[in-house]
C-alpha positions in Angstrom: 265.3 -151.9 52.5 265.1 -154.9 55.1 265.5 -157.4 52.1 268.4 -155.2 50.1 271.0 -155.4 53.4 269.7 -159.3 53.9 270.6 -160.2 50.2 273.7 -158.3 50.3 275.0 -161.1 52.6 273.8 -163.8 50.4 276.9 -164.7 48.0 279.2 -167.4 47.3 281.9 -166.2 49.8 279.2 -166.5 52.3 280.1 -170.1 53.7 277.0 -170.8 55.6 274.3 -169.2 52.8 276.4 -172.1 50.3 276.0 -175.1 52.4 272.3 -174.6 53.0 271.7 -174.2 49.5 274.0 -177.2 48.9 272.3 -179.2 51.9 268.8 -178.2 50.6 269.5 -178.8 46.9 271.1 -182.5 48.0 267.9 -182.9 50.2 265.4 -182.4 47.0 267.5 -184.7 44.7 267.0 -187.3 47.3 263.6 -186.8 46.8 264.1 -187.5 43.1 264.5 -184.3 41.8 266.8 -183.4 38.8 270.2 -181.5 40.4 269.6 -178.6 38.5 266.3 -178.1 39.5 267.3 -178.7 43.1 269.4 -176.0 43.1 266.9 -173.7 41.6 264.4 -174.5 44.0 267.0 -174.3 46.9 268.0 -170.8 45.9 264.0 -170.1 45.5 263.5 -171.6 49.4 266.7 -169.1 50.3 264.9 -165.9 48.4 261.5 -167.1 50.2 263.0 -167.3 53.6 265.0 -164.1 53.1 261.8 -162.3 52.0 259.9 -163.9 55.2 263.2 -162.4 57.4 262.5 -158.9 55.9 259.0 -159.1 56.5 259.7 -159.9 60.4 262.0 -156.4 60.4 259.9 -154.4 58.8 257.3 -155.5 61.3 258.9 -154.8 64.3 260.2 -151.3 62.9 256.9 -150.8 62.6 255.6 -151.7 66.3 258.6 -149.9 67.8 257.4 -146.6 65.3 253.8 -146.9 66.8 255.7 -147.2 70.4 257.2 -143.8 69.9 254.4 -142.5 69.2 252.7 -144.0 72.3 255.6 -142.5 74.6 255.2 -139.3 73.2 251.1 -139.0 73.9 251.8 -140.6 77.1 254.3 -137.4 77.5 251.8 -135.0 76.6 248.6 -136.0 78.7 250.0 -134.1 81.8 249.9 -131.0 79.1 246.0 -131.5 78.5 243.7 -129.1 79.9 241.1 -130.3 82.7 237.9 -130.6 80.3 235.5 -127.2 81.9 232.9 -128.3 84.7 229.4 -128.2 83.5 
C-alpha cells in the first residue's frame, strides 16, 4: 500500500524524482558507465530507495497499531478484578 501511493508520485512530471535520476545516472557515467545503463541503475537506486521509504511506513503503522493496543489494556486494568485472598 505504502509503496503504491509512493510510486504514484514517481513520473516524469515530477521535477524533483527527474533530476535525481538524471543527477544519479550522470554520477554513474562518471564512473565509466555506459548512459543507458546509468539510467537503468538510477531508476533501480529510485525503486530501491522507494521500497526502503515504504518499509519505514509500514513500520511505524505498525508501532503506532501495537500502541493502541497498549492504551486500550492500560484502559482496562482499573476493570480487573482484585485476584481473591488466599
Amino acid at each position: 500500500m505504502h509503496y503504491s501511493r509512493l510510486a504514484d508520485h514517481l513520473n516524469n512530471a515530477n521535477l524533483a524524482m527527474s533530476d535525481f535520476v538524471q543527477r544519479s545516472a550522470a554520477n554513474l557515467v562518471a564512473q565509466g558507465i555506459s548512459p543507458d545503463a546509468a539510467h537503468t541503475a538510477a531508476l533501480k537506486n529510485l525503486s530501491a530507495l522507494t521500497l526502503r521509504e515504504a518499509r519505514t511506513q509500514a513500520f511505524s503503522d505498525a508501532f503506532y497499531l501495537i500502541m493502541i493496543g497498549f492504551l486500550i489494556a492500560a484502559l482496562l486494568v482499573p476493570l480487573m478484578k482484585k485476584p481473591l485472598a488466599h
